[in-house]
C-alpha positions as CSV (number, residue, x, y, z in Angstrom):
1,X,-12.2,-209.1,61.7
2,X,-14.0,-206.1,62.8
3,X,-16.0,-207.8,65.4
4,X,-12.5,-208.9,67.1
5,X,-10.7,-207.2,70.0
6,X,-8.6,-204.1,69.0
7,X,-5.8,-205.9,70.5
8,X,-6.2,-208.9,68.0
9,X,-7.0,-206.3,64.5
10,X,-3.7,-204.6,65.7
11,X,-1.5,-207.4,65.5
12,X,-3.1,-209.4,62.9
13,X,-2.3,-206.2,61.0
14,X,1.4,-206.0,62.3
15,X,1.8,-209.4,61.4
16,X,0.0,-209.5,57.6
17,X,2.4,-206.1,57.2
18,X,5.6,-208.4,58.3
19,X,4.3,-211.3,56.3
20,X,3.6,-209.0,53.3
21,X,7.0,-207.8,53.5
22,X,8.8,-210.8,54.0
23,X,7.2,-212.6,50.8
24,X,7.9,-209.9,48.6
25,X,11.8,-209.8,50.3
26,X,12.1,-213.4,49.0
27,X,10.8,-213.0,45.8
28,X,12.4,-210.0,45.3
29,X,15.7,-211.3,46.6
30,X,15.5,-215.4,45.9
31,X,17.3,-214.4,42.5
32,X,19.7,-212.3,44.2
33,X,20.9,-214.4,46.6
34,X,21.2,-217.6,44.9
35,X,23.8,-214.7,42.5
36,X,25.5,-214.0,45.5
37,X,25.9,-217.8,46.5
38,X,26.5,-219.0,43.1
39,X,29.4,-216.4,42.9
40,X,30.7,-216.8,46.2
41,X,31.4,-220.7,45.7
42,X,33.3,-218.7,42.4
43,X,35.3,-217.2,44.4
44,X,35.9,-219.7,47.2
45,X,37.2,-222.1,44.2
46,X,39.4,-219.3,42.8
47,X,41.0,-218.5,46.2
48,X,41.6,-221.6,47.0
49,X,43.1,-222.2,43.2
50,X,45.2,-219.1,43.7
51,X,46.6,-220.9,47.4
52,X,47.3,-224.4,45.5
53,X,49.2,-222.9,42.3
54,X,51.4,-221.5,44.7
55,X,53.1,-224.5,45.8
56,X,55.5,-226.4,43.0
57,X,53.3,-228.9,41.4
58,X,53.6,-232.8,41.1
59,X,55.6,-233.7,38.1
60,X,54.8,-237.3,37.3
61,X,51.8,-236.8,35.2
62,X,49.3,-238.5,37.0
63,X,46.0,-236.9,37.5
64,X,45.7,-235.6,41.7
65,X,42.5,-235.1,43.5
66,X,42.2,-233.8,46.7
67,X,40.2,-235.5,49.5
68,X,36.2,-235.4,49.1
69,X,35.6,-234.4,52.4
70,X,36.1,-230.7,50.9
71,X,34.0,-228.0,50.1
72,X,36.2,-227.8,46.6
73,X,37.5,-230.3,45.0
74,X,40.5,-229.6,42.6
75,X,41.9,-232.0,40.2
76,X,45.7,-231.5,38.5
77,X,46.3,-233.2,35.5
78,X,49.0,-232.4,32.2
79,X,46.7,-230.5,29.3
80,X,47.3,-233.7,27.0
81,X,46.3,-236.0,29.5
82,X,42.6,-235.3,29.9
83,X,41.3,-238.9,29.2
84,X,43.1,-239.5,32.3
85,X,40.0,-238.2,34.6
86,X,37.7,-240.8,33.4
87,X,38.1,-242.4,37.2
88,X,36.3,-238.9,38.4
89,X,34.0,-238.3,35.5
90,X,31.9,-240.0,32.9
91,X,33.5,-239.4,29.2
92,X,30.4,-237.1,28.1
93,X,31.9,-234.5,30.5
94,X,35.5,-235.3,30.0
95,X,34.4,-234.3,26.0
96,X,33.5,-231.0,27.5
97,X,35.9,-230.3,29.5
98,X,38.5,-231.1,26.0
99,X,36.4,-228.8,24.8
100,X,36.4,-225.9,26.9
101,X,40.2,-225.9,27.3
102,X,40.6,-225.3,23.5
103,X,38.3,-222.9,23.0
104,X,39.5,-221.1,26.6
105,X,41.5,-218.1,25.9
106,X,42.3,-216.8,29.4
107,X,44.2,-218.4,32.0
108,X,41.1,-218.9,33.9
109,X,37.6,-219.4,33.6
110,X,34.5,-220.6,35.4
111,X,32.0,-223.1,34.3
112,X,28.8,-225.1,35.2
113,X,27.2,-228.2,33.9
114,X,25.0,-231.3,35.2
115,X,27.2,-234.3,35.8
116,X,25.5,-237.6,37.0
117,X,22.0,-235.5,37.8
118,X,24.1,-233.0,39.8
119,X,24.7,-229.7,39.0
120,X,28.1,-228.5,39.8
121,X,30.2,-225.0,39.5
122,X,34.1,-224.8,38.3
123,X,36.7,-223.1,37.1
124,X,39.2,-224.4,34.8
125,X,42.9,-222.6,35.2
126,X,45.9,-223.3,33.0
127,X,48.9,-223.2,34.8
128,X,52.5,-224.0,33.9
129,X,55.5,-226.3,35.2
130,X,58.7,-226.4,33.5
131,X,57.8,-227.5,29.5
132,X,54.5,-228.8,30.8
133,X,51.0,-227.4,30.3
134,X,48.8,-228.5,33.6
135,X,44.9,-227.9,33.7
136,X,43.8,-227.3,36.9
137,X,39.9,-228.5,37.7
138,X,38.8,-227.4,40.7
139,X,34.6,-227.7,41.5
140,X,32.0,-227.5,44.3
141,X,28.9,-229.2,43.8
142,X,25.3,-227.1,43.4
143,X,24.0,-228.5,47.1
144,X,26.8,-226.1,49.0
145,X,25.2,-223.1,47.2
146,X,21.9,-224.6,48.6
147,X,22.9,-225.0,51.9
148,X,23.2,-221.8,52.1
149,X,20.7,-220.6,50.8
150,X,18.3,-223.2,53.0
151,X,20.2,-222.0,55.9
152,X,19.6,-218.3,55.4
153,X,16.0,-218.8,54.9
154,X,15.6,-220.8,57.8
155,X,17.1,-218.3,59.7
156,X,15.3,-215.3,58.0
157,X,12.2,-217.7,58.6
158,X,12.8,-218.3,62.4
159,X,13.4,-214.3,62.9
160,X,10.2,-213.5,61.4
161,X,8.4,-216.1,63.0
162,X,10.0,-214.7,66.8
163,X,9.0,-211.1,65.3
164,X,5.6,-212.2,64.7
165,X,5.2,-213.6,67.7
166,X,6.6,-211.0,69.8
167,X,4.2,-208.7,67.8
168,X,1.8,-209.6,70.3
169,X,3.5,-207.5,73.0
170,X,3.8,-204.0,71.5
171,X,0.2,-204.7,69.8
172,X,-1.1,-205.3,74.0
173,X,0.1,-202.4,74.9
174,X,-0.8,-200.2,71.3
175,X,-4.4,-201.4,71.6
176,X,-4.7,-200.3,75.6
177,X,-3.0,-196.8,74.7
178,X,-5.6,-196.1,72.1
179,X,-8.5,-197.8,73.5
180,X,-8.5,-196.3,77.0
181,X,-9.8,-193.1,75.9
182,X,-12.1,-194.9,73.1
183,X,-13.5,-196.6,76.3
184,X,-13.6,-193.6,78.1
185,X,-15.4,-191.9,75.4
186,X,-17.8,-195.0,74.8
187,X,-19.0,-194.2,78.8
188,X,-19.2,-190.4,78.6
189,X,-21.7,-191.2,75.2
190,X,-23.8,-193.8,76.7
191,X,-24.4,-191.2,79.5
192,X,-25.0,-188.1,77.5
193,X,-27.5,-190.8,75.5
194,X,-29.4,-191.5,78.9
195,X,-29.8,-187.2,79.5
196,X,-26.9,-187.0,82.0
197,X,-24.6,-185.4,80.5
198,X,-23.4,-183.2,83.4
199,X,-19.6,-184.2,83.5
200,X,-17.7,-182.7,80.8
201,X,-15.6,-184.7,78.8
202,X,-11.5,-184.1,79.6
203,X,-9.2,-184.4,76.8
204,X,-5.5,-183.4,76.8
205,X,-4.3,-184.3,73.4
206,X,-4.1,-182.8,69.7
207,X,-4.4,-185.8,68.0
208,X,-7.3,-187.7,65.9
209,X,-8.4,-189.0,69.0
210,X,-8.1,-186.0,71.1
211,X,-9.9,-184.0,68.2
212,X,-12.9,-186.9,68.6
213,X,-13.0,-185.9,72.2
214,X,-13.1,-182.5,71.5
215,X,-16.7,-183.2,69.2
216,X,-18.3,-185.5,71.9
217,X,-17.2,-182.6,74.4
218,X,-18.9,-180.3,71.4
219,X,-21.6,-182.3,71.2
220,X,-22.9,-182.6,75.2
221,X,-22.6,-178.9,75.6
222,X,-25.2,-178.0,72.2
223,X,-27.3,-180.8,73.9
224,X,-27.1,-179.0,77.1
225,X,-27.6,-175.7,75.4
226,X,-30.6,-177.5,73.5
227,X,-32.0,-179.0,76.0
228,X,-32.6,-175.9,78.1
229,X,-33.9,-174.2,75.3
230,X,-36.2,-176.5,74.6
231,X,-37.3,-176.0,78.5
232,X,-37.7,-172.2,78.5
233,X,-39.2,-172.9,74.8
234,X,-41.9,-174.8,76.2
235,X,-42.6,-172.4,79.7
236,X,-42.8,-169.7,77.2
237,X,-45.1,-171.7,74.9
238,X,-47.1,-172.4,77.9
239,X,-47.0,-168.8,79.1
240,X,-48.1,-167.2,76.4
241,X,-50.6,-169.4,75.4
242,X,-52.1,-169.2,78.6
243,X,-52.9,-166.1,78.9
244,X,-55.3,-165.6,75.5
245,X,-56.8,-168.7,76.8
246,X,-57.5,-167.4,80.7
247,X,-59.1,-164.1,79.0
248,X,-61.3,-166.0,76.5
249,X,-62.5,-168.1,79.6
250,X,-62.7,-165.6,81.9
251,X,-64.7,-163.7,79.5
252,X,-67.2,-166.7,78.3
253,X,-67.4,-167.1,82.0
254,X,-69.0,-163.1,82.4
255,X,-71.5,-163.6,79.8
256,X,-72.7,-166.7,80.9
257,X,-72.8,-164.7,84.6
258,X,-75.0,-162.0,82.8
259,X,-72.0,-159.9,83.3
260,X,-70.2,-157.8,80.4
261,X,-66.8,-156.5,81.4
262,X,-66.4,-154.1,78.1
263,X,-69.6,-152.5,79.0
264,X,-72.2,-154.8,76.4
265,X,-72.2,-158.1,74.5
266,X,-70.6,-156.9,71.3
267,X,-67.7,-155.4,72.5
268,X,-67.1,-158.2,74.9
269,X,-67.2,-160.5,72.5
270,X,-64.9,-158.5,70.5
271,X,-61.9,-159.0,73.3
272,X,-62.8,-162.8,72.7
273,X,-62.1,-162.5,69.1
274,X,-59.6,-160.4,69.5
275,X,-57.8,-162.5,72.0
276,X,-58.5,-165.7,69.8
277,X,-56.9,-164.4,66.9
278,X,-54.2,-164.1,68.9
279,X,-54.3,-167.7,69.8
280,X,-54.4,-168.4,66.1
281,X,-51.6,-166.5,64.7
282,X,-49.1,-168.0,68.0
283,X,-50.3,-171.6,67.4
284,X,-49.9,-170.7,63.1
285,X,-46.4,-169.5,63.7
286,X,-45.4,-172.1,66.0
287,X,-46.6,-174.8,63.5
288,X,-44.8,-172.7,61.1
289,X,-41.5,-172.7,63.1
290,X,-42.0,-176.7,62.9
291,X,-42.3,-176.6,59.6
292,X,-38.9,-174.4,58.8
293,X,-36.9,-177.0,60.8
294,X,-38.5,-179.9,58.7
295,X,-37.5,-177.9,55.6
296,X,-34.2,-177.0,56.6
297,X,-33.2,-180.4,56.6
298,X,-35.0,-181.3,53.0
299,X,-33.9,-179.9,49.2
300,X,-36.5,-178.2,48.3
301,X,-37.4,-176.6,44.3
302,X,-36.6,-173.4,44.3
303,X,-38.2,-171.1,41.8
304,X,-37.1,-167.7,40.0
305,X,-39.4,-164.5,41.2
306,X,-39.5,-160.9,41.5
307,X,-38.9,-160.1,45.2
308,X,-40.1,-156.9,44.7
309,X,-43.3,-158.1,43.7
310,X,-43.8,-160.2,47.1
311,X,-42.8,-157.3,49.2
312,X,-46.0,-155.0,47.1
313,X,-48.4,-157.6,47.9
314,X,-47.3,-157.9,52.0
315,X,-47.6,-154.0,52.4
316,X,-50.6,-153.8,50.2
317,X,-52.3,-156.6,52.8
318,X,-51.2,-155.0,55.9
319,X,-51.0,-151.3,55.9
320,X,-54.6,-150.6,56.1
321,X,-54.4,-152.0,59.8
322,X,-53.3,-148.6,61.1
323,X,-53.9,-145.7,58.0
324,X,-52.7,-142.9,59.8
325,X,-48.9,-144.6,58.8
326,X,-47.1,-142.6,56.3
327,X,-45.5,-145.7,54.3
328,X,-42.3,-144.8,51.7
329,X,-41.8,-147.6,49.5
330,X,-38.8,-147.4,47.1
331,X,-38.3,-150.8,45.0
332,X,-36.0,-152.2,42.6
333,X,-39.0,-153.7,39.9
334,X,-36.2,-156.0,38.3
335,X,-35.0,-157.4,42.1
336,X,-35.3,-161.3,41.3
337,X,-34.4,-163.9,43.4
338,X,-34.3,-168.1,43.6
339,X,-35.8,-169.5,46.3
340,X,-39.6,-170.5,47.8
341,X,-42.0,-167.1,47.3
342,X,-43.8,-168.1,50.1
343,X,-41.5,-168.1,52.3
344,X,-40.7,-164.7,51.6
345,X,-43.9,-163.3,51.3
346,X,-44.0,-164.7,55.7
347,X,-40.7,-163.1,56.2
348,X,-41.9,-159.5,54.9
349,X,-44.9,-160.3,57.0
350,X,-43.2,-160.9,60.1
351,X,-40.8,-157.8,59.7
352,X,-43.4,-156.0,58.8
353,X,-45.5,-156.3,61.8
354,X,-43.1,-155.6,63.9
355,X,-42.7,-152.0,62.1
356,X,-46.4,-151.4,62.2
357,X,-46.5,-152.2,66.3
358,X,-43.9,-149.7,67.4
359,X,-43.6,-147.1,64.5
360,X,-44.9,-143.6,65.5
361,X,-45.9,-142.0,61.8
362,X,-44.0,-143.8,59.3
363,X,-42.1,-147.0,57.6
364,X,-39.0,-146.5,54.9
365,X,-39.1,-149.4,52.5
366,X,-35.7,-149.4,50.1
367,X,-34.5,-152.7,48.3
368,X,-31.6,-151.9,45.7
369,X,-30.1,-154.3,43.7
370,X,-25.8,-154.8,44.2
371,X,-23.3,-156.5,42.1
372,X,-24.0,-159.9,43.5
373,X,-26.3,-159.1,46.4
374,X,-30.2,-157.8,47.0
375,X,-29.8,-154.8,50.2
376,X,-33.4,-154.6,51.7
377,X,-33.5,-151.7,54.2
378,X,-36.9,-151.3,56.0
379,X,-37.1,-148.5,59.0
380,X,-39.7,-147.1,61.4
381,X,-39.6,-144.3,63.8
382,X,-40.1,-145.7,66.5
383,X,-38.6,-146.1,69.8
384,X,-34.9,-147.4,70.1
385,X,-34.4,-150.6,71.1
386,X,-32.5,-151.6,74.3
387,X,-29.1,-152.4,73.5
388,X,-29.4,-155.5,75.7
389,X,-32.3,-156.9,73.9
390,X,-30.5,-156.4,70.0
391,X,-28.8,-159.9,71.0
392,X,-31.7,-162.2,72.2
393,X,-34.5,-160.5,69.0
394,X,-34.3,-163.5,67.1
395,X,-34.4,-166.2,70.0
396,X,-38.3,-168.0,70.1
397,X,-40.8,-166.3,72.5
398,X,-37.7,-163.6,73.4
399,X,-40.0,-160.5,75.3
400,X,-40.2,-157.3,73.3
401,X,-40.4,-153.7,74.5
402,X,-43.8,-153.5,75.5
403,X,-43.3,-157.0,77.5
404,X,-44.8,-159.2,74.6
405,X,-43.4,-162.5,73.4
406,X,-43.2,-163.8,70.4
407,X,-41.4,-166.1,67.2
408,X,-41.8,-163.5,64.3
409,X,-38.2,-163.3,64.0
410,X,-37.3,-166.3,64.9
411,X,-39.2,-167.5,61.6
412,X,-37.2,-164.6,59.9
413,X,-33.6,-165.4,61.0
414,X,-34.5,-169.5,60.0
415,X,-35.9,-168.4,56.5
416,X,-32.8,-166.0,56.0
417,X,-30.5,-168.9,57.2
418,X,-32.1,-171.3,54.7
419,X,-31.6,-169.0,51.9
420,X,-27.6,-167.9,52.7
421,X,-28.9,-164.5,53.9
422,X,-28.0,-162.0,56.7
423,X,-30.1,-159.7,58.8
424,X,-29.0,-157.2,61.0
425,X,-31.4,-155.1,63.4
426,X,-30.0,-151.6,64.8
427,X,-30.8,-148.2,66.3
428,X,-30.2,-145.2,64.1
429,X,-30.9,-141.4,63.9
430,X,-34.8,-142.0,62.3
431,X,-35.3,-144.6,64.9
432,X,-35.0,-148.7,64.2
433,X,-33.0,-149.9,61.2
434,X,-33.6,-153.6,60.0
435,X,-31.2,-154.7,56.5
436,X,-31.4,-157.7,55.3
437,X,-28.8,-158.9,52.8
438,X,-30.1,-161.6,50.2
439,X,-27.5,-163.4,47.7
440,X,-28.3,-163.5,44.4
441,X,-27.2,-166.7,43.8
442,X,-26.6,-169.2,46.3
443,X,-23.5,-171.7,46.9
């Protein structure tokens, strides 16, 4: 059914609700109502009992009957005189009848019993006449109670049956009032799935729907947003490629002239190896990058380590690049952590790069260990950084101070992110203040 028009699924699910409903009414309420008949035709014979007993009654001991052509039929005949209804009943029933009048204490009392294959109701009153003791038999036969009942449920079947039917309408008019704006949202997705996705999508309700329209509207503007990053990621990728590979060129292009622009060979080719290095390390973290997002979106094993031990073996590699760095290292030996060393061991690289390129004389290294939390503090005295530029550090190939672009924190804000932690990068008294809060224990 889910391959059928709305229209269709909404009113075959009206209907199967009415039809649902109406079967267990009738099973519920067969019982009931066939009580209800049964003691209605009760009544009916009692009334009209009551309206015949107030009349003076015949006196010459022959059985009366009144005409068949009535709902009830009442016969009045002396108590001794019972055999005397053999012209209305076979003698089994007579024999019952005997019998219930003996054993009937109260003046009246209703009955039922199969005579001749038919099942009929009555009520058997002793009444009174003088000296005389009259039973009054009065009966309606089981069919009136069935007429009824067929009647009632032909009509209860009709009125479902128009209901149904009529279903159709309000379903019509149900399906266009929630499909419109499922159709409307069908063509603003298509677009958005073709690149144009220029025209925002309007919604003016709080409901389910309204709230799906709110996540397509969500959706188009992160694709917009991502799709101009991905633009200004690629210029910049370009851009700074570019320019390593114009000096290595240029460069090859001098020597092969006979020409030296650092003065000799050596230190000529020294700016090429520099300059290729550089190449290496942007095309190393850019394949890095890639391979953040892949893991981001995998489970990877995590592993228990000392943290403290990683950062030791980063500063131990790298501050030998510029000795003239006065580096104060203050570590928590016992700092252990669960999550991918390696990663780690990049991030502290990254970070500490950045200290080494704009710190005048020294770098501050603390990482302390908190109730439920690792505090890593790392500061260099260098230059503050431009309060507009705090925002945009962590964005790929976003220009630093000195006009150089880069993805080293990029790569530090995704490993962070992967592992529930926080950075935060700020000017201070002693210059640039980087802390970077790492959960013990993840969620």
């Amino acid at each position: 059914m889910k391959n059928k028009p709305l229209a269709f699924q909404i009113w075959a699910v009206i209907s199967g609700i009415l039809l649902t409903i109406s079967i267990v009414l009738i099973i519920l309420f067969s019982n009931t109502l066939r009580d209800f008949f049964t003691n209605e035709i009760y009544k009916n014979i009692e009334n009209e009992q009551q309206v015949l007993t107030e009349y003076p009654l015949n006196r010459d001991g022959s059985p009366k009957s009144t005409p068949e052509n009535r709902s009830v039929q009442h016969i009045l005949i002396p108590s001794d005189e019972l055999d005397q209804m053999a012209q209305f009943f076979p003698h089994a029933f007579i024999e019952k009848i005997q019998s219930f009048v003996k054993k009937q204490k109260s003046a009246t009392k209703r009955y039922s019993e199969e005579v001749n294959g038919q099942h009929i109701f009555f009520v058997i009153k002793k009444v009174s006449s003088g000296n005389t003791q009259y039973i009054l038999l009065s009966y309606a036969p089981d069919s009136y109670r069935d007429d009824l009942s067929f009647t009632l449920f032909k009509q209860l079947i009709f009125i479902l049956g128009t209901v149904i039917l009529l279903s159709w309408i309000p379903s019509i008019w149900l399906a266009r009032y929630l499909s419109r704006p499922i159709v409307a949202f069908e063509k603003h997705v298509k677009r958005i799935a073709q690149e144009d996705w220029d025209d925002p999508v309007i919604v003016d309700r709080q409901d389910e729907i309204g709230k799906l329209g709110h996540t397509i509207e969500e959706m188009r503007k992160k694709l917009i947003q991502k799709d101009e990053t991905e633009r200004t990621l690629l210029q910049n990728i370009s851009h700074d490629l570019k320019t390593p590979v114009m000096v290595i060129r240029g460069y090859t292009q001098s020597i092969k002239d006979g020409i030296f622009p650092k003065g000799d060979l050596e230190q000529t080719v020294e700016v090429i190896e520099g300059e290729a290095e550089k190449l290496e390390k942007k095309i190393k973290d850019l394949l890095y990058l890639t391979k953040l997002d892949y893991l981001s979106k995998q489970h990877p094993a995590h592993s228990s380590f000392l943290l403290s031990n990683t950062m030791l073996e980063v500063v131990d590699r790298i501050r030998w690049s510029k000795n003239e760095l006065q580096w104060n290292v203050d570590l928590d030996d016992e700092a252990a952590l669960e999550g991918d060393p390696e990663q780690w061991s990049k991030l502290f690289e990254n970070v500490l790069e950045n200290q080494l390129r704009y710190a005048k004389s020294k770098i501050d290294i603390q990482m302390k260990q908190e109730e439920d939390q690792i505090r890593i503090i790392i500061r260099n005295d260098g230059p503050p950084i431009e309060e507009h530029m705090l925002s945009n550090l962590y964005e790929p190939f976003s220009k630093g101070k000195k006009g150089e672009f880069g993805i080293g924190l990029s790569i530090v804000k995704r490993i962070l992110s992967m592992h529930q932690a926080s950075i935060s990068i700020e000017n201070d008294d002693l210059g640039v203040r980087y802390t970077i809060m790492v959960p013990k224990k993840r969620l």
